[in-house]
C-alpha positions as CSV (number, residue, x, y, z in Angstrom):
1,X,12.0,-4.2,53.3
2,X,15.3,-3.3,51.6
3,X,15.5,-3.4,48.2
4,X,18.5,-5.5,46.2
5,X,21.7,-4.3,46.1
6,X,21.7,-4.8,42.2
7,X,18.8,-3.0,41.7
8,X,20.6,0.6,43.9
9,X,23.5,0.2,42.0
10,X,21.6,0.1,38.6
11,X,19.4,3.4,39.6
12,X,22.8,4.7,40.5
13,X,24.6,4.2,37.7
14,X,21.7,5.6,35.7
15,X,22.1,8.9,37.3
16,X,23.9,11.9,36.3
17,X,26.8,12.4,37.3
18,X,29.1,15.1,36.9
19,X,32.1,14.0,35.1
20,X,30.0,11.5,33.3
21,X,28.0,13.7,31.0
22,X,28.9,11.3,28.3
23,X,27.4,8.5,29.6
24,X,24.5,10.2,30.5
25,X,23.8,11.8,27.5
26,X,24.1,8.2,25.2
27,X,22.1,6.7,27.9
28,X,19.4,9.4,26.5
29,X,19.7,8.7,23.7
30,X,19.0,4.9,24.1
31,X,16.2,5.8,25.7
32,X,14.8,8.0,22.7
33,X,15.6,5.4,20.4
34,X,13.4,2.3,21.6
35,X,10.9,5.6,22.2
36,X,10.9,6.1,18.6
37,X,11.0,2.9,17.4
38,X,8.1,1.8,19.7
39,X,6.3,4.8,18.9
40,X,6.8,4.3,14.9
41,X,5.9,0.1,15.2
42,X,2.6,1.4,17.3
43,X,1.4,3.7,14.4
44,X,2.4,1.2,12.1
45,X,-0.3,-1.5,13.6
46,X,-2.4,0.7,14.1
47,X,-2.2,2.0,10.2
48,X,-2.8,-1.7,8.7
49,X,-5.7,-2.3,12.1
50,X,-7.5,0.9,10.5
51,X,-7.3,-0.4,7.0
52,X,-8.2,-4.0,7.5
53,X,-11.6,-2.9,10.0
54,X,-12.2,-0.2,7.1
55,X,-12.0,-2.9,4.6
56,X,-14.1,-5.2,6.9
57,X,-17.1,-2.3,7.3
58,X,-16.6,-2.0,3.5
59,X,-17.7,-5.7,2.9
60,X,-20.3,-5.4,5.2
61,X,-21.6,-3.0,3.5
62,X,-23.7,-3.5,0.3
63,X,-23.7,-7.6,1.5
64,X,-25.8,-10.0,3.9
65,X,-24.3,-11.4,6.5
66,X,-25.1,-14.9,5.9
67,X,-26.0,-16.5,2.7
68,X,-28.3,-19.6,2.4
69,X,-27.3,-22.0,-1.3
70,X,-28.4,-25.1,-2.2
71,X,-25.9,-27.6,-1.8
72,X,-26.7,-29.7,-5.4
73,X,-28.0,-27.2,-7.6
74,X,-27.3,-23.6,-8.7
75,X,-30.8,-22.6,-7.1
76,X,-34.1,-23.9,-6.0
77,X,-37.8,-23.5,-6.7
78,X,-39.1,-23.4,-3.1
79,X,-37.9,-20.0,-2.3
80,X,-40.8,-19.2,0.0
81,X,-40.0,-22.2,1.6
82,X,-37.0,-21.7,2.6
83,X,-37.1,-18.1,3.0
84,X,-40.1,-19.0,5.7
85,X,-37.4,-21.8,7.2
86,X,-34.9,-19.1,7.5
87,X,-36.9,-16.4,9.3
88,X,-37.7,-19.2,12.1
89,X,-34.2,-19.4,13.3
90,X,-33.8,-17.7,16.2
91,X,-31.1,-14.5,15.9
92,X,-31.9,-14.1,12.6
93,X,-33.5,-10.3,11.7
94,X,-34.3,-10.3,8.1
95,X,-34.1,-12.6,5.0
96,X,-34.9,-11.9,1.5
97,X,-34.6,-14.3,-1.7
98,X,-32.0,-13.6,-4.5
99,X,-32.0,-14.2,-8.1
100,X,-28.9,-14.0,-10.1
101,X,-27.6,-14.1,-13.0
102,X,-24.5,-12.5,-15.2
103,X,-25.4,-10.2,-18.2
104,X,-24.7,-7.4,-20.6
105,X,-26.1,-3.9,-20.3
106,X,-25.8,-1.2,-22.6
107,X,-26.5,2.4,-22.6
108,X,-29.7,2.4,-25.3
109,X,-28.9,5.2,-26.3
110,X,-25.1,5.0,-26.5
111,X,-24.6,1.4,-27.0
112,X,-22.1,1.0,-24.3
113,X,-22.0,-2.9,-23.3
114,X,-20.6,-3.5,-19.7
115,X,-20.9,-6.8,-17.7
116,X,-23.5,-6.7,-14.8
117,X,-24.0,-9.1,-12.0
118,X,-28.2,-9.3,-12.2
119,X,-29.5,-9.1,-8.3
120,X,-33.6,-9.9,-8.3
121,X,-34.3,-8.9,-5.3
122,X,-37.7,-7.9,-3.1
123,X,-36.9,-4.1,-2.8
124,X,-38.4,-3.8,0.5
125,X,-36.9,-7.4,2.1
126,X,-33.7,-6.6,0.1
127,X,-33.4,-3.0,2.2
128,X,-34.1,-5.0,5.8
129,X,-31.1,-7.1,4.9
130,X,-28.4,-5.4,2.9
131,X,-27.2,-2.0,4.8
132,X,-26.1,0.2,1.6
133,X,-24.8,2.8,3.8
134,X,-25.5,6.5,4.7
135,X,-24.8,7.6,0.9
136,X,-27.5,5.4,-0.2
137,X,-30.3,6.4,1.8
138,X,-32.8,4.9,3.9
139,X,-34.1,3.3,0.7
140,X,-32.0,2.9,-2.2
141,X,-33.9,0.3,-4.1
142,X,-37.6,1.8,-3.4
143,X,-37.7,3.1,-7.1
144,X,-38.4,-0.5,-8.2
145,X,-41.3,-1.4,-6.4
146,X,-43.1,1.2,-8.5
147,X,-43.5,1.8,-12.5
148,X,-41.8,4.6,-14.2
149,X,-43.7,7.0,-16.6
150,X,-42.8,5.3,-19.5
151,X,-44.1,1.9,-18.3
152,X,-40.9,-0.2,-18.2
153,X,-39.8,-1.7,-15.5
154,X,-37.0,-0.3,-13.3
155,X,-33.4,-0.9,-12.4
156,X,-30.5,0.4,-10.0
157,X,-27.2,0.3,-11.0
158,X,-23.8,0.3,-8.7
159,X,-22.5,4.0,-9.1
160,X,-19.1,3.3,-10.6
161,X,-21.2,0.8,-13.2
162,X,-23.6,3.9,-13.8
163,X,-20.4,6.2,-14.6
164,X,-18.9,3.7,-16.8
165,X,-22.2,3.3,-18.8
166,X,-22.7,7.2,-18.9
167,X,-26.3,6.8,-17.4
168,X,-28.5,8.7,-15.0
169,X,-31.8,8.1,-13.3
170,X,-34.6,8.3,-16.3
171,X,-32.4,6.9,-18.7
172,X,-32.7,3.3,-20.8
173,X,-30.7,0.8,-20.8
174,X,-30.8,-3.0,-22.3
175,X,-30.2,-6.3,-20.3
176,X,-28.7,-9.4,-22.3
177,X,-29.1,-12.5,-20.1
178,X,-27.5,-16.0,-20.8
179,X,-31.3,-17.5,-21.4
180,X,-32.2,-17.8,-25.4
181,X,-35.4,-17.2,-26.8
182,X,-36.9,-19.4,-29.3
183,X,-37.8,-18.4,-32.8
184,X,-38.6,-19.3,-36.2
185,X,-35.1,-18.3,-37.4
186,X,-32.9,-18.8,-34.3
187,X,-32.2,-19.1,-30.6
188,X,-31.5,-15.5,-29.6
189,X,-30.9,-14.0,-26.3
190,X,-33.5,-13.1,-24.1
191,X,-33.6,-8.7,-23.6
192,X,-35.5,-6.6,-22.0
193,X,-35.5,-2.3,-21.7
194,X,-35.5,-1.0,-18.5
195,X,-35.3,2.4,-17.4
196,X,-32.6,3.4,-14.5
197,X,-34.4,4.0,-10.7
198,X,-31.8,4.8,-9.1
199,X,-28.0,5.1,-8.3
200,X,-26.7,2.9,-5.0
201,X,-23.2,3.9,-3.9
202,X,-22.0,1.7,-1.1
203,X,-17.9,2.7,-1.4
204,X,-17.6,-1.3,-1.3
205,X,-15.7,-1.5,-5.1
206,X,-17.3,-5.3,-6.0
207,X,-20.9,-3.8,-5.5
208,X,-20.3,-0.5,-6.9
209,X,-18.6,-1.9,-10.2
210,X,-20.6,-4.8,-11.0
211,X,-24.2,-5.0,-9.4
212,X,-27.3,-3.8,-10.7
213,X,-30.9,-4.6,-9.1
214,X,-34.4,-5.3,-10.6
215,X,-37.4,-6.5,-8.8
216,X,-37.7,-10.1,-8.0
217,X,-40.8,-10.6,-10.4
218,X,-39.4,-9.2,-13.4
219,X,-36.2,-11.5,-13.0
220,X,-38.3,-14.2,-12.9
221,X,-40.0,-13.7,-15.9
222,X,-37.0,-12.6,-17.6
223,X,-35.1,-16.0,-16.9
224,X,-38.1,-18.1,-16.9
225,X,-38.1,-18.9,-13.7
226,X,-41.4,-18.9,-11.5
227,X,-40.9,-19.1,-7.9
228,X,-37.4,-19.7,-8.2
229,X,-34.2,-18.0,-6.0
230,X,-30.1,-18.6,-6.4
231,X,-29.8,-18.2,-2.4
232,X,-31.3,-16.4,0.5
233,X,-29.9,-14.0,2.2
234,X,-29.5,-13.2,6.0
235,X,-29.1,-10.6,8.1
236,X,-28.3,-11.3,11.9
237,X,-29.9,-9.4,14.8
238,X,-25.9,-9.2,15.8
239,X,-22.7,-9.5,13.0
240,X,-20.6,-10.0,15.9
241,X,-22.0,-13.4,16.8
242,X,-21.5,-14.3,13.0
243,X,-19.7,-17.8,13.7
244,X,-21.7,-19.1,15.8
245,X,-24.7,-18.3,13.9
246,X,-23.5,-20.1,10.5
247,X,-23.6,-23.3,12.2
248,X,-27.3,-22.5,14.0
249,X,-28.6,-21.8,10.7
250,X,-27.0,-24.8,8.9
251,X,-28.1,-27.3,11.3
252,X,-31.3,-25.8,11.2
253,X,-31.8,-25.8,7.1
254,X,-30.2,-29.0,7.3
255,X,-28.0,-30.9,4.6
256,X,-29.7,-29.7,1.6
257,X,-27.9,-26.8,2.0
258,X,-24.3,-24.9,2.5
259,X,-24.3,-21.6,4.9
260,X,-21.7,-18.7,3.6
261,X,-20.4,-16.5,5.5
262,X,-19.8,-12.9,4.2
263,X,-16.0,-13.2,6.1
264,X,-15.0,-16.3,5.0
265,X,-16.0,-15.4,1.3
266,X,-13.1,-12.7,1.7
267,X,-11.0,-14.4,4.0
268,X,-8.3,-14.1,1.0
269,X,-8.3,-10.1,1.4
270,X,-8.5,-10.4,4.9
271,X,-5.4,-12.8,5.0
272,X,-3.4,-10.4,2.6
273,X,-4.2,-7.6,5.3
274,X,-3.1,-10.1,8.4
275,X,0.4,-10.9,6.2
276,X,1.3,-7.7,5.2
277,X,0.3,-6.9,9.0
278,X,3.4,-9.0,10.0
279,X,6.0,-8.1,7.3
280,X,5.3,-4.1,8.0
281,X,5.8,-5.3,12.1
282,X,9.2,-7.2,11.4
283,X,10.2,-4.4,9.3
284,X,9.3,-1.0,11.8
285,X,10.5,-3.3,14.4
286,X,14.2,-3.6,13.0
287,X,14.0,0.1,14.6
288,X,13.7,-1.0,18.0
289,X,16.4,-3.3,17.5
290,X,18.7,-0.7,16.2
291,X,18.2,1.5,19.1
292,X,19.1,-1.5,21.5
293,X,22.4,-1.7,19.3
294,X,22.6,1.9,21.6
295,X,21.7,-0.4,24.9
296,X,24.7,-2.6,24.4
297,X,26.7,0.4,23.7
298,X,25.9,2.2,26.5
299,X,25.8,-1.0,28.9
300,X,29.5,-1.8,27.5
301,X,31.0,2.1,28.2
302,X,29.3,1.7,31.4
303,X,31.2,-1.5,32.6
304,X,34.6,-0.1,30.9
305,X,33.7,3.2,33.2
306,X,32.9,0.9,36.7
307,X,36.0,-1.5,36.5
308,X,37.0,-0.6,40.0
309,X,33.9,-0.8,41.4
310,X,32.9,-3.9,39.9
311,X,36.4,-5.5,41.5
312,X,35.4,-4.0,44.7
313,X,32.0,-5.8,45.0
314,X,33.9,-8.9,43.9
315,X,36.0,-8.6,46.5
316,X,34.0,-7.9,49.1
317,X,31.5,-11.0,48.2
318,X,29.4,-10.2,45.5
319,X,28.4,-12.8,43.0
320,X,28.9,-12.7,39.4
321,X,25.0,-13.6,38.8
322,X,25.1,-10.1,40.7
323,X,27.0,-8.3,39.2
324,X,25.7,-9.5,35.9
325,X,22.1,-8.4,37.2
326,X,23.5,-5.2,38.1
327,X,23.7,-4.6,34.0
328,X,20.9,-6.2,33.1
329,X,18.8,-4.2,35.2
330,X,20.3,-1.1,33.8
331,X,19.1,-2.4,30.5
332,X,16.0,-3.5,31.6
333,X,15.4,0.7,32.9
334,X,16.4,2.0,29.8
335,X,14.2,-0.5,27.8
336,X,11.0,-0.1,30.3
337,X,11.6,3.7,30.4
338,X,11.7,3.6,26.5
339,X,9.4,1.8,25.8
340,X,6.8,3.3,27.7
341,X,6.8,6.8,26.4
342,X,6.8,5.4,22.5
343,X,3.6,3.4,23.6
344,X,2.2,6.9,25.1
345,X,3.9,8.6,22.1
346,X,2.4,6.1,19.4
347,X,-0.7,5.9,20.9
348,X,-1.4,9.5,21.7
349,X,-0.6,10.6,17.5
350,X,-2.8,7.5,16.3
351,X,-5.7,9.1,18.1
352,X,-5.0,12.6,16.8
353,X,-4.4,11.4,13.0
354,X,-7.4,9.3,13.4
355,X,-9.6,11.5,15.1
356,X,-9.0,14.6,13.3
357,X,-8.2,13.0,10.0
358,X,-5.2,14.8,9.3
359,X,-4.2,12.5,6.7
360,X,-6.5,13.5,3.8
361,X,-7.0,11.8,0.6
362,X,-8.8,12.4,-2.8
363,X,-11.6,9.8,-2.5
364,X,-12.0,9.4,-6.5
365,X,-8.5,8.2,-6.2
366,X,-7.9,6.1,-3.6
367,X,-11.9,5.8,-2.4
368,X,-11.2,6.5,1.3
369,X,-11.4,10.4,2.2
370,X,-8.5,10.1,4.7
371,X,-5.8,7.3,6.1
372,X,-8.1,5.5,8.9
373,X,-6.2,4.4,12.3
374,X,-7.0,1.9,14.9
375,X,-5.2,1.2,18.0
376,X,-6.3,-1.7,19.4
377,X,-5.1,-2.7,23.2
378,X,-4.0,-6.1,22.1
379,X,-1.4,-4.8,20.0
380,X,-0.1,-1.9,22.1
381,X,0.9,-5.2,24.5
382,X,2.4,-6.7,21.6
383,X,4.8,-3.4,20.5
384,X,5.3,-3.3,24.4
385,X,6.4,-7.0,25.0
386,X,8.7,-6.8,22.0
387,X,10.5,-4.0,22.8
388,X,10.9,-4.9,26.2
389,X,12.6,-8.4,25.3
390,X,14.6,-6.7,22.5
391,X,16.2,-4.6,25.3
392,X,16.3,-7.3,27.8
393,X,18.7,-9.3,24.9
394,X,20.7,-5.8,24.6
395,X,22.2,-6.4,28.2
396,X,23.3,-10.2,27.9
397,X,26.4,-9.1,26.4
398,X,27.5,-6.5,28.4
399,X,26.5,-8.3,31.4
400,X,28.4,-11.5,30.8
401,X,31.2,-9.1,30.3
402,X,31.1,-7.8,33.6
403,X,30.5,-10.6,35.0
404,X,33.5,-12.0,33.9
405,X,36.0,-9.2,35.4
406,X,38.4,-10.7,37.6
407,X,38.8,-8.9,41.3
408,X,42.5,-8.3,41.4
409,X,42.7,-7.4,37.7
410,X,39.8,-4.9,38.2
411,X,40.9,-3.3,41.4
412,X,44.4,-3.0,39.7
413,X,43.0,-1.0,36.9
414,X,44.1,2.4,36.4
């Protein structure tokens, strides 16, 4: 089967040739360009793909995947009910009961207030659900199932909250609740002196900040609250299926109660990351469209160079669609060829500045070690299919003027 005369002309006026080492050598250099653009818009996905999952492992980190409230009140006093409830759904790994509440801690010896988000948890049911990372342990929260020396119960505090309250493990520090204690002079806040069990360091900055842990029972008693929880929470047997499984558990607790998902309660980070995905895309891609700028130019010396021939083909039958095509598919090489190697180019350096993290960074500064990369197939097709229709629009101009060459005129030239 022979192959279109449009496409053999194309090939051939792609070649070198000598006494058109001009042409030959832009016509490089359009083909570097959409390389380089491509290959930049590739790594530039790939950047904001790595930070987004790294954000994304972040939150899962330190949090449940699913989270049980009731839909009236700020809490209930059935928590083993409905901690028995959740267990029975099928897909469901682990639950534990939570009860919250803001306060004030300060270093007892120092006196340093800082706000604390209270977490009475089971430390053994809390560790099944909540993965606090490799840094934590295998059991971060084991010191308060167990007294300390001094008698008083314990507490574990988020690292950066620990630095900011200048505490270690051993120290003591005082808990302020919102819950007032009656007494012959005044309402006063209820306190209590706990000494610190342990550090937890999950690199997730809400959690490391903010949250402190004490055992379920001493919680309860602080607040005056027997049997109560604020929410359960739920780990899945698989996070991936997470959708699907916050509408099995909510039909299965029923309408007493709202299902969160640990997603949707940062779906306004995760839509910063999609947003600033798209404006860092339109912006690397003005790249590509530059280098087409050297597609038209080379497309329009090329037709200025094959006047003759183009009044020959005329003459001897050919169509202006064809002639057009001719062009286009010149284009069309130059774009495909291009494009190509800055996909293999792009792809090939997000792997080695992933892989060997290359891109180091001070982690007490910026609290990742190194700039994280993902290339993900679905967006190496979306680089590709850009580029190749930036290029294809780079040859309608040219084309249409070729296509518009009269025969006689043409043949005449020169």
């Amino acid at each position: 089967m022979n192959a279109p005369y449009e496409l053999l002309l194309a090939f051939r006026y792609l070649r070198v040739h000598r006494g058109r080492t001009f042409l030959s050598v832009i016509t490089m250099i359009s083909v570097g360009g959409v390389a380089v653009g491509t290959a930049a818009l590739v790594i530039a996905l790939a950047l904001m793909t790595g930070f987004e999952e790294d954000m994304r492992q972040r939150i899962l980190r330190g949090s449940a995947h699913l989270q049980i409230i009731e839909q009236a009140e700020s809490g209930f006093d059935d928590a083993d009910g409905v901690l028995q409830a959740a267990r029975a759904v099928p897909g469901v790994a682990a639950a534990s009961p939570v009860l919250f509440s803001p306060a004030m801690i300060m270093n007892d010896g120092l006196g340093s207030p800082a706000y604390a988000e209270i977490y009475g948890v089971d430390p053994e049911l809390q560790g099944q659900v909540v993965d606090f990372g490799a840094e934590a342990g295998k059991a971060p929260l084991a010191g308060l199932a167990r007294r300390s020396e001094s008698g008083r119960p314990g507490i574990v505090l988020g690292a950066d909250l620990a630095a900011r309250m200048a505490v270690r493990p051993g120290d003591l520090v005082r808990m302020l609740v919102p819950k007032v204690r009656l007494t012959p002079f005044a309402p006063i806040p209820r306190s209590l002196v706990l000494e610190v069990a342990g550090v937890v360091k999950t690199d997730a900055y809400p959690q490391d900040a903010q949250r402190a842990y004490i055992a379920l029972d001493v919680a309860r008693r602080l607040l005056d609250a027997p049997g109560r929880a604020s929410w359960v929470e739920l780990r899945l047997t698989d996070p991936r299926d997470l959708g699907a499984m916050k509408l099995v558990v909510s039909s299965a607790m029923g309408e007493r109660f709202v299902v969160l998902d640990l997603l949707e309660q940062n779906k306004e980070i995760f839509k910063a990351f999609e947003t600033e995905k798209l404006f860092l895309f339109i912006a690397i891609a003005l790249i590509v469209v530059v280098a087409s700028l050297n597609i038209v130019s080379t497309l329009v010396l090329m037709v200025n160079d094959k006047v003759r021939e183009i009044g020959t083909l005329t003459a001897m039958g050919a169509r202006p669609v064809g002639i057009a095509a001719v062009f286009m598919l010149q284009g069309i090489v130059i774009g495909l060829v291009g494009t190509s190697v800055g996909l293999a180019l792009g792809s090939g350096l997000a792997y080695w500045l992933d892989a060997y993290r290359v891109m180091r960074l001070n982690p007490d500064v910026y609290f990742i070690a190194y700039v994280p990369f993902a290339n993900r197939p679905g967006n190496v097709a979306i680089v590709g299919l850009s580029a190749l229709v930036i290029a294809f629009c780079a040859t309608i101009y040219p084309a249409f003027k070729a296509a518009r060459q009269k025969p006689v005129e043409a043949i005449r030239h020169e």
